[in-house]
Structures are given as C-alpha cells and as structure tokens.
C-alpha positions as CSV (number, residue, x, y, z in Angstrom):
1,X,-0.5,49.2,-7.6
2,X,-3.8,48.1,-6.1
3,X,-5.8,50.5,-4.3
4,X,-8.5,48.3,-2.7
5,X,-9.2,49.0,1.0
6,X,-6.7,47.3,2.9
7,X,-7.4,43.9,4.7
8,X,-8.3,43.0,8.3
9,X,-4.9,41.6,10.0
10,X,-5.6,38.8,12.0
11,X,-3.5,37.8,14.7
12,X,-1.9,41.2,15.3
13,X,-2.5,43.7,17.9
14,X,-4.2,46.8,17.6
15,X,-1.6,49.1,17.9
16,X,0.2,46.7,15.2
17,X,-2.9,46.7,13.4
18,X,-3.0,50.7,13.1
19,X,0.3,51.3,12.3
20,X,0.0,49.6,9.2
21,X,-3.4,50.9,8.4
22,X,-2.3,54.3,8.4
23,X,0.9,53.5,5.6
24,X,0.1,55.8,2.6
25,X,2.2,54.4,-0.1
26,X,0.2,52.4,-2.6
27,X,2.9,49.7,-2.0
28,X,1.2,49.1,1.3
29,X,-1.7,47.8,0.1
30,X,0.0,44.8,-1.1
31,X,2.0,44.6,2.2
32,X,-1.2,44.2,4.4
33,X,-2.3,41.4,1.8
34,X,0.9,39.5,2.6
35,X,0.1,39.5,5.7
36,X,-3.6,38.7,5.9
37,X,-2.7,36.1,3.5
38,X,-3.8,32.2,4.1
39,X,-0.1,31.1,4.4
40,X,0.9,33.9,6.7
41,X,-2.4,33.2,8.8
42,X,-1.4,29.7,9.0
43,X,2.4,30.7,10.1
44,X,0.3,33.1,12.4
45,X,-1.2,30.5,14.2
46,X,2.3,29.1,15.4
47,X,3.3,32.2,17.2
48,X,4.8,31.4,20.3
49,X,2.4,30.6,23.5
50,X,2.4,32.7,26.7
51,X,5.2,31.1,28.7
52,X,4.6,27.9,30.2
53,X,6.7,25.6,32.8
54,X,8.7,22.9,31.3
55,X,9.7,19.9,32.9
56,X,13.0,18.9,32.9
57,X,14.1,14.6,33.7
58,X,16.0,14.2,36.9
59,X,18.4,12.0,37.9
60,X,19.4,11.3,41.5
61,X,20.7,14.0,43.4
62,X,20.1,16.6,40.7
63,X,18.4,19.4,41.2
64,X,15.3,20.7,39.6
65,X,15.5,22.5,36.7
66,X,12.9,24.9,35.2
67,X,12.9,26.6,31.8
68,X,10.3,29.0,30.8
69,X,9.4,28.2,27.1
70,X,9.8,31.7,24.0
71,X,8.8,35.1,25.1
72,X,7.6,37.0,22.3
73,X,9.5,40.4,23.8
74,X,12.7,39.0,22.9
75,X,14.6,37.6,20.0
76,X,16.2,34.6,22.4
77,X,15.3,31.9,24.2
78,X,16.1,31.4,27.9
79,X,18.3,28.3,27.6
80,X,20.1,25.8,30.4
81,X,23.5,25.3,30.2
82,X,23.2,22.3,28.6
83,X,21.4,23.2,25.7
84,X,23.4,22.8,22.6
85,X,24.8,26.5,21.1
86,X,23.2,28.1,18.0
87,X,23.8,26.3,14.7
88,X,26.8,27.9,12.9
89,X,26.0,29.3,9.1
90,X,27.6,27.5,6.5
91,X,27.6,29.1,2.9
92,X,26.0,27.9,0.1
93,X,28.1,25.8,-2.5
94,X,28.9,27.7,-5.6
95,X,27.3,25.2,-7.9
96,X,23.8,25.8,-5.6
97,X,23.7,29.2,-6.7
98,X,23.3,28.7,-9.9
99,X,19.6,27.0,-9.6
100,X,18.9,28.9,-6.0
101,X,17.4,32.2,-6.5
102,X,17.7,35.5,-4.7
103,X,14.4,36.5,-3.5
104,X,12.6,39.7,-3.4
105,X,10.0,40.4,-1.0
106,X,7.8,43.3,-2.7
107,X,7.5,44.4,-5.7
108,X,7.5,48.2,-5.7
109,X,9.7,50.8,-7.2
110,X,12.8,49.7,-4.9
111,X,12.6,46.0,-5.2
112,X,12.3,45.6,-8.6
113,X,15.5,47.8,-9.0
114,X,17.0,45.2,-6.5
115,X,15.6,42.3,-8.5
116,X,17.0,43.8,-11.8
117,X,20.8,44.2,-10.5
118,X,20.4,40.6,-8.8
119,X,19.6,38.8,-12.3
120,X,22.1,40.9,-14.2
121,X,25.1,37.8,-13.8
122,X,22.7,35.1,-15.3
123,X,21.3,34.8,-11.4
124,X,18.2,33.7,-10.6
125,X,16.0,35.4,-8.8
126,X,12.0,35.5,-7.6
127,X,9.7,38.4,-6.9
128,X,6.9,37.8,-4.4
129,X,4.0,40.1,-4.1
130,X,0.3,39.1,-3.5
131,X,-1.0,41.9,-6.2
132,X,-0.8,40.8,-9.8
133,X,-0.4,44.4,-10.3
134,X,2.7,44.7,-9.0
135,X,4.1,42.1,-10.3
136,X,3.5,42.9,-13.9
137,X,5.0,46.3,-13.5
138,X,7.5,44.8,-12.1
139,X,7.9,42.5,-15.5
140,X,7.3,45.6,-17.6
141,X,10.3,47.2,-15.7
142,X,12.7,44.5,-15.7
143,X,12.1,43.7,-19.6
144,X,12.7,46.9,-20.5
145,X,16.1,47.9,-18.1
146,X,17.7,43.9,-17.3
147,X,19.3,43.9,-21.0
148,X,20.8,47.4,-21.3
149,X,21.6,47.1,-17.4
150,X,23.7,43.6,-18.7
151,X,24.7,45.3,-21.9
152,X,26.6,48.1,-19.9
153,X,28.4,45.1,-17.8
154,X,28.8,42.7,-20.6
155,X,26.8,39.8,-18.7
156,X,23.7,37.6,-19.6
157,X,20.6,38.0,-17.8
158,X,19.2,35.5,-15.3
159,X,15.8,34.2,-15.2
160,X,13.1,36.3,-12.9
161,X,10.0,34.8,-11.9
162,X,7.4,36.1,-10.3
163,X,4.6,34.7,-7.9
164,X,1.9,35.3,-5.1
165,X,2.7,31.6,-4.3
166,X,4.6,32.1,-0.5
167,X,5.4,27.9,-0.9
168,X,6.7,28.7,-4.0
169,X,8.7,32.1,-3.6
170,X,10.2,30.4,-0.2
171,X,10.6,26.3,-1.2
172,X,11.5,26.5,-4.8
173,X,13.5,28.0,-7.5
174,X,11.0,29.7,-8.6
175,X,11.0,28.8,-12.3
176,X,8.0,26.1,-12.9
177,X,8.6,23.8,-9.8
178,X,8.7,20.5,-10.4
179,X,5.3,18.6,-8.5
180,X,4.8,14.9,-8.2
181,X,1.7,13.5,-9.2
182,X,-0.3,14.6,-6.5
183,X,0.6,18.4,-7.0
184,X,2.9,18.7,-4.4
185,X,6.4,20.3,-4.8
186,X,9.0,17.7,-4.5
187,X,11.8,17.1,-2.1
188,X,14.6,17.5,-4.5
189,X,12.7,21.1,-5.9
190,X,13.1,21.9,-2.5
191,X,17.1,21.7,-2.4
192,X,16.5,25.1,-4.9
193,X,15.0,27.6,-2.7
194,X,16.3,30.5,-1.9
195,X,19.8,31.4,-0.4
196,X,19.1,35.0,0.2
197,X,15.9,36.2,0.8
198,X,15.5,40.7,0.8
199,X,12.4,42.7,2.5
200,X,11.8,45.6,0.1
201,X,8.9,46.9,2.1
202,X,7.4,50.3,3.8
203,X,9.7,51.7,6.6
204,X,6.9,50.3,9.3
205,X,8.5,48.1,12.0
206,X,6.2,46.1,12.9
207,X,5.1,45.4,9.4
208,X,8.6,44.3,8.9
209,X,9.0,42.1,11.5
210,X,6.2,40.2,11.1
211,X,7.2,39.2,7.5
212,X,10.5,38.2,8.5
213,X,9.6,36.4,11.0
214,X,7.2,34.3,8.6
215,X,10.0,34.1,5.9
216,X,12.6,32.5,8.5
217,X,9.8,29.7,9.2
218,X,10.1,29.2,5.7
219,X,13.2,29.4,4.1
220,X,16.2,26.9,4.4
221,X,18.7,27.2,7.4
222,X,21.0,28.6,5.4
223,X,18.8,31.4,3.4
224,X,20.5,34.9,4.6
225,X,17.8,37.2,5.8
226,X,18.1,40.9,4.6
227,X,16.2,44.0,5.0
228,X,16.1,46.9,2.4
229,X,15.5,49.1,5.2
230,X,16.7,53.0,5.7
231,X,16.3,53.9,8.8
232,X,15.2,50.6,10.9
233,X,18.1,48.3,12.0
234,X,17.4,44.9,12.3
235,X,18.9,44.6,15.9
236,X,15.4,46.9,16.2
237,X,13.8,44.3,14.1
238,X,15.5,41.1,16.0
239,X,14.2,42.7,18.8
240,X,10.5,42.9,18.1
241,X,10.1,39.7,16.2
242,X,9.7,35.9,17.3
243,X,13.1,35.2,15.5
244,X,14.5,31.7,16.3
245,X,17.9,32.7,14.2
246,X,18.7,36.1,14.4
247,X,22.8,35.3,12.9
248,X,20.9,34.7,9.8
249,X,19.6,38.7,10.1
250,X,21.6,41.7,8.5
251,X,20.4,45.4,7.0
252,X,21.4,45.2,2.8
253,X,20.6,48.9,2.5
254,X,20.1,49.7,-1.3
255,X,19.5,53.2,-2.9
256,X,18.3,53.5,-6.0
257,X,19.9,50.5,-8.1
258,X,21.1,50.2,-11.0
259,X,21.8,53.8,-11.3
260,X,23.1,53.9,-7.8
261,X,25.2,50.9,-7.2
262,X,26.4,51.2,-3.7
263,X,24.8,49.1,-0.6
264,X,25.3,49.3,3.0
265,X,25.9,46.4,5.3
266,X,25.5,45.9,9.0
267,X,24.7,43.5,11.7
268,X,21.9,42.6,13.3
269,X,24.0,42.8,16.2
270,X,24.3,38.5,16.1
271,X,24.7,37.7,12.3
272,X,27.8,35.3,12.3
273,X,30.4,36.4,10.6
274,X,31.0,34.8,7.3
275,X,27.9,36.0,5.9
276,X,29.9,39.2,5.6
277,X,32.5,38.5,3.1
278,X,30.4,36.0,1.2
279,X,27.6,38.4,0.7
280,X,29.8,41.4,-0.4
281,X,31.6,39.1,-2.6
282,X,28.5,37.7,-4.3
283,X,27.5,41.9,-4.5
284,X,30.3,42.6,-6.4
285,X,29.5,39.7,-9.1
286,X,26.7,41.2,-9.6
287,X,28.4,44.7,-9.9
288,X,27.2,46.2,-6.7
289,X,29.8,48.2,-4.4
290,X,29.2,47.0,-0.9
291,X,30.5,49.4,2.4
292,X,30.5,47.5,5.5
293,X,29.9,49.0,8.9
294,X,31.6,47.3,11.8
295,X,30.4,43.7,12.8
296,X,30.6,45.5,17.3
297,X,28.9,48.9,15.5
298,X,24.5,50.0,15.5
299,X,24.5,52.9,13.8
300,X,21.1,54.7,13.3
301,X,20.9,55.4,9.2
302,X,24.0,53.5,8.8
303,X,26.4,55.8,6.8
304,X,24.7,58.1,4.4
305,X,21.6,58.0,5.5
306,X,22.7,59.8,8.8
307,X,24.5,62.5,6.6
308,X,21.3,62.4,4.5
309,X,18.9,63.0,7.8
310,X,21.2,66.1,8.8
311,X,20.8,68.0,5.2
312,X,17.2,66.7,5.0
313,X,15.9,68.2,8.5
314,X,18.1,71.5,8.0
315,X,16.5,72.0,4.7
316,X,12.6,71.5,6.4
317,X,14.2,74.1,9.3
318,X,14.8,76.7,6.4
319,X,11.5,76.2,5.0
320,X,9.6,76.0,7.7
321,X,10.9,79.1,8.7
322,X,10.3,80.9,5.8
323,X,14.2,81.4,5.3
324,X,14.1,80.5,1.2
325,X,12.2,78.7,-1.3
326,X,12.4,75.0,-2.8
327,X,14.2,76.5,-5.8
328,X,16.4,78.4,-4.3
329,X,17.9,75.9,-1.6
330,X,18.0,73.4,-4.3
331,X,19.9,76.2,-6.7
332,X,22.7,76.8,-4.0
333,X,23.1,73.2,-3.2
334,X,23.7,72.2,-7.0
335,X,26.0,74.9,-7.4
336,X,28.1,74.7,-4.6
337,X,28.1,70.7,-4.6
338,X,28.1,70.6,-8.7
339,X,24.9,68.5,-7.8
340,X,22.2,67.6,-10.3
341,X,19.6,67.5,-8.0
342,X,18.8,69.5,-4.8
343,X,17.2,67.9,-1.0
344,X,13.8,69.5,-1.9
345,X,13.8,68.1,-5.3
346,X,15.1,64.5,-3.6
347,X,12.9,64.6,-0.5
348,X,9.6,65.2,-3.4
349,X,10.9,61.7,-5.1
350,X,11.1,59.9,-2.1
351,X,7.8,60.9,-0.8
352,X,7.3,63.0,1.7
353,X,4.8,60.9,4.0
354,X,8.5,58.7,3.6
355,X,10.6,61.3,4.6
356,X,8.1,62.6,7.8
357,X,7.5,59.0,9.1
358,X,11.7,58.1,8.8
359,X,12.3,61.4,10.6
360,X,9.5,60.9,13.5
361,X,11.4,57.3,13.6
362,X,14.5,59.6,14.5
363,X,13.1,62.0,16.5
364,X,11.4,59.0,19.1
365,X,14.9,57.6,19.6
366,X,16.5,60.7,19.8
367,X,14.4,63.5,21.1
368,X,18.0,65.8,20.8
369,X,17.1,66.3,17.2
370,X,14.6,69.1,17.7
371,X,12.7,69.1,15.3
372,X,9.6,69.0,16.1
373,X,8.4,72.3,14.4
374,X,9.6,71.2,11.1
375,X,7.6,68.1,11.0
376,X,4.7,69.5,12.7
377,X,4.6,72.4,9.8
378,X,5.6,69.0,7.2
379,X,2.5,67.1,8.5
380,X,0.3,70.3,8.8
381,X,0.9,71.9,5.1
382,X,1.8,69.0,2.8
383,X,1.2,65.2,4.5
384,X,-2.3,66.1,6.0
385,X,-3.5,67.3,2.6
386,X,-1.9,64.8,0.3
387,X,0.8,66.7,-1.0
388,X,3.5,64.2,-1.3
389,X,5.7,64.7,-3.9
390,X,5.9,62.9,-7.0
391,X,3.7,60.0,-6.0
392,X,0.6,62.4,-5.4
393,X,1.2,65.7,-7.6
394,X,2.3,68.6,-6.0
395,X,4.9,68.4,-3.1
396,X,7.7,70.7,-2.0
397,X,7.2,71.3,-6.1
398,X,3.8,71.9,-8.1
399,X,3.5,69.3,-10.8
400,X,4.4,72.4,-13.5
401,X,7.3,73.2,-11.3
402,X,8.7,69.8,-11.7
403,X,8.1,69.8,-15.4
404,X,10.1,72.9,-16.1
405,X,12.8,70.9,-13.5
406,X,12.2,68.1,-15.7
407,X,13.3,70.1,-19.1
408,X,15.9,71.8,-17.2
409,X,17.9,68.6,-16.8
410,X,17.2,67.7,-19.9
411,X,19.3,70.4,-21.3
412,X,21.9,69.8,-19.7
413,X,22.3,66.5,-20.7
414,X,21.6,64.8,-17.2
415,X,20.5,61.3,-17.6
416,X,16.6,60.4,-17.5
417,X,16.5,57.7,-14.6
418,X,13.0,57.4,-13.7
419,X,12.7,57.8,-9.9
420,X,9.0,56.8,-8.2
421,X,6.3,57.4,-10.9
422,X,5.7,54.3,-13.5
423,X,9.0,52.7,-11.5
C-alpha cells in the first residue's frame, strides 16, 4: 500500500477531516485519495444547500404550502402528502448478472477476499481503488487463490477487473468498456454497471458515509448498496449521510473469506425487503452462508461480533490487570474451546489500532461497558507506540513470539491462511 502523506479533503469539515487523518492502516491512505479525488470533488460540489423555501402552485381556495428543501442531518426528505412514495426495488434479471459486476470498493486485505469469493461462479466483478498499489496486490492475490478457491467448489472463475476509473467502476462492466468515437462510454455499456456495489473500507464513519453517499449518485437505481462494516450499522450510516435511497442500504458483514464463509445481514433499518432473499440467494451461488438478523432488529456488532467484543474486552481486563500473559490466555482458550487460535493471537491479526478504535466505537454508545482502563492501558503501551500487531511487528506478541506461534501450527497440521501481512 502507499504510504504518501495523505491528501487535503475538500469539502469536509474539520472534525470529518481529522477523523480520517488520524486512521493508521496503510489502507487509509488510499481511502483519503478516493475521496480527494476529481470525481468525488465534483460529486462534492452537489451536496445539498442549507435549506431554502420552496414555492409550491396554488389553486383557488388552497392553502399555502411550504416545504423546506434536504437537510444534511437526516437521511429523508421532508415531503407533502402529495409527493409520490419511494421507488420500490425491483431485482435484477438473471440474464443482467451475467455481464453486471459486483463491485468492490477498496482493495485491501478484506476486499480482495470479498472480490475472490464473488468471481468464484464465473461472476464478474470490479475492484476500485485510487492506488495502483493496491490494486496489483490485489491481482497478485486473486491469481494465486481464485483457481484453487473454484477448484475446491468445482466452478469456473469470473473475470476481475480492476480500475482507479470511478465512471468506470460505477457505469460499466468493468471489462474494456465500450466508447464511441468521441471517448465517451456508451449508453448501452451503461445497462452493465454494477448491481451490487460493497464498501470494504477502515471502520471510520464518516469516511464511510461519504463514499456511499458518492457511489449512490452513481450507480443504477437498482445497484444494492453494502457495507463490509463490523461494528458501524448502516442505520448509523443512513443517518449521517445525504442518502436519497436508504432501502437500497444494508450491512454484508464478511470475516475473513474464503476461509471463513459465513456473512451477516441486516437492515439499514429501511432497506425493502426483497433485497433480502435475493441477496442471500445470489451468496449461496457463490458458496457463502448468509445469517440474517431480523428486518424490525439494530443490533450493535450484529451476531458474532457482539460475542466477539465480550471475549475481546475481558481478555484486555486480564491483561491490563496483570492477571496472565498473552500465551497463557490464548493456551487455556484453545484448550478448553479445541481452538487453533487464541483472542490475543486474533486481536494481533486484526490490528490493534482496529480493535481500540471498534471498542471506543462501543464504549461512546454504551458507556455501561466500562472499560475505560483497558483501552486507556491499550492506547498507552501498544497503540501510542506503534505496536500493532502483525501489521507493525510486535503487538500483544513480539515478532519471534509469533514465529515460534507460527511453527507451532504448523506442526500440528493447521492450515496456513495468510491473515493481514502480504494479504
């Protein structure tokens, strides 16, 4: 990944502005690029405008009627009665999906394992990054996995293509769009964009919002909208951003594909319906094993992840209290559980600037958590000195510790799935 200082953001505020500047995952970088980009300026510039009157024509004897125009605080328009209801989704044809791709915003250790499970039925699909970096490890990765990955389901491969083109990524099918002789993408490339477009980005909110909120400018009215995110809920998300079409919204949270094949689903607390049983159906084509939360139900973490948080802040309790060591939580945990890996080992893969900033997330919404000693002893002895886990060196683990971990499951015969590093 690049590692040039990150770009000015135009058009956000500078609390926005801040939050993404202090992201530490190299990934980031390329995030704040989208962003500061030409085509997300331009999309910028069509924000909506501090509220303004509107008038409305009268006829005789009816009253006056005043509307005041998108507030950007809200995900929904004040409307008069008479203002026709919000367009229903319809679902793609099934011959459509065989030209129309899946797209994957970001091309980081978690998208490209999205990107690989999505072209394992002889899908196509698009990766979109702004850093040419990325996006050749991203081809190096998919090269080397997409045919064993196919080869374990007995299925072809699909086409991926890759761009830093957002008219291409969002308009077209991604593979060599057809232009007309002035260079411009034609109408009928235009009937193969995308039908489902997925945020694999940094777990910052406003970072987030703002890219969906450009994507839904640009993608087809009937493009489903999904964020890859673990601990923000797009009800959050629907929330902060301009969106004009929050039904087209939903959480798609993976883990970490192929190995892990399962994916969470839940509302953005106004996606219609059918996008629920068409989605999970098109998952399980593809051989991923959807679990659906309940269309009426938010739930912080969705399923796992809230199980996840609970063993995650215990285990910083214990350490932070000088209770036991790395090695010997993660020893009892893989021997009562029959486990191949332990939270401490886990929480190094993930990062631990990941883990601190998902857990802060928590603790805002629900100060109840208490624990605010373990992430002030998190921040003070590993995140303020750039001990992150696997993405930095040392972590939880020293690099030799994880070696010896390393040779440990190699004996016994655990399979080598690469997590973060070269990913």
């Amino acid at each position: 990944m690049s590692t040039s200082p990150p770009l000015a953001l135009r058009g956000l505020s500078m609390a926005t502005s801040a939050a993404l500047l202090s992201a530490s995952r190299p990934v980031c970088i390329s995030a704040l690029r989208m962003l500061a980009s030409p085509a997300s300026r331009v999309a910028q510039r069509h924000q909506p405008q501090p509220p303004r009157l509107l008038q409305q024509p009268r006829y005789p004897g009816q009253p006056r009627l005043v509307l005041r125009s998108f507030s950007t605080t809200t995900a929904r328009r004040t409307q008069d009665v008479n203002t026709p209801p919000q367009p229903r989704w319809r679902a793609p044809s099934e011959e459509s999906l065989e030209h129309r791709p899946v797209l994957i915003i970001g091309a980081g250790n978690i998208g490209r394992r999205v990107a690989l499970v999505w072209a394992s039925n002889q899908r196509p699909v698009t990766i979109y990054d702004i850093s040419p970096e990325a996006l050749r490890s991203a081809t190096n990765y998919i090269t080397d996995h997409l045919g064993e990955y196919c080869a374990s389901r007995d299925t072809h491969p699909g086409h991926v293509s890759t761009t830093s083109d957002l008219k291409v990524a969002t308009g077209t099918s991604g593979q060599n769009p057809s232009r007309d002789s002035s260079g411009a993408i034609t109408p009928e490339e235009h009937t193969k964009a995308p039908w489902l477009a997925i945020e694999c980005l940094p777990e910052i909110l406003p970072l987030k919002t703002s890219v969906l909120a450009m994507l839904e400018r640009s993608l087809p009215a009937d493009c489903i909208l999904a964020s890859n995110s673990s601990s923000l809920t797009t009800a959050e998300m629907a929330a902060e951003a301009p969106l004009e079409h929050p039904h087209r919204l939903l959480n798609t949270h993976y883990f970490i594909p192929p190995r892990n094949r399962m994916v969470e689903i839940m509302s953005s607390g106004a996606t219609a319906a059918p996008i629920f049983p068409f989605l999970a159906s098109q998952m399980r084509r593809v051989g991923l094993v959807p679990v659906t939360v309940p269309r009426d139900i938010q739930s912080r973490g969705f399923v796992f992840n809230r199980i996840w948080a609970a063993c995650k802040r215990e285990t910083l309790a214990v350490l932070s209290e000088g209770v036991a060591k790395p090695a010997d939580i993660d020893a009892l945990f893989c021997d009562f559980f029959h486990a191949e890996k332990g939270p401490c080992e886990r929480m190094d893969e993930v990062g631990l600037d990941t883990v601190h900033r998902v857990e802060q997330h928590n603790l805002e919404k629900d100060p109840s958590l208490g624990s605010e000693k373990s992430m002030k002893w998190l921040h003070d002895n590993y995140i303020q000195s750039w001990k992150l886990g696997e993405k930095s060196g040392d972590g939880l683990y020293t690099c030799e510790e994880r070696e010896g971990l390393r040779e440990r499951h190699h004996l016994h015969h655990f399979k080598n799935v690469e997590e973060t590093r070269g990913a």
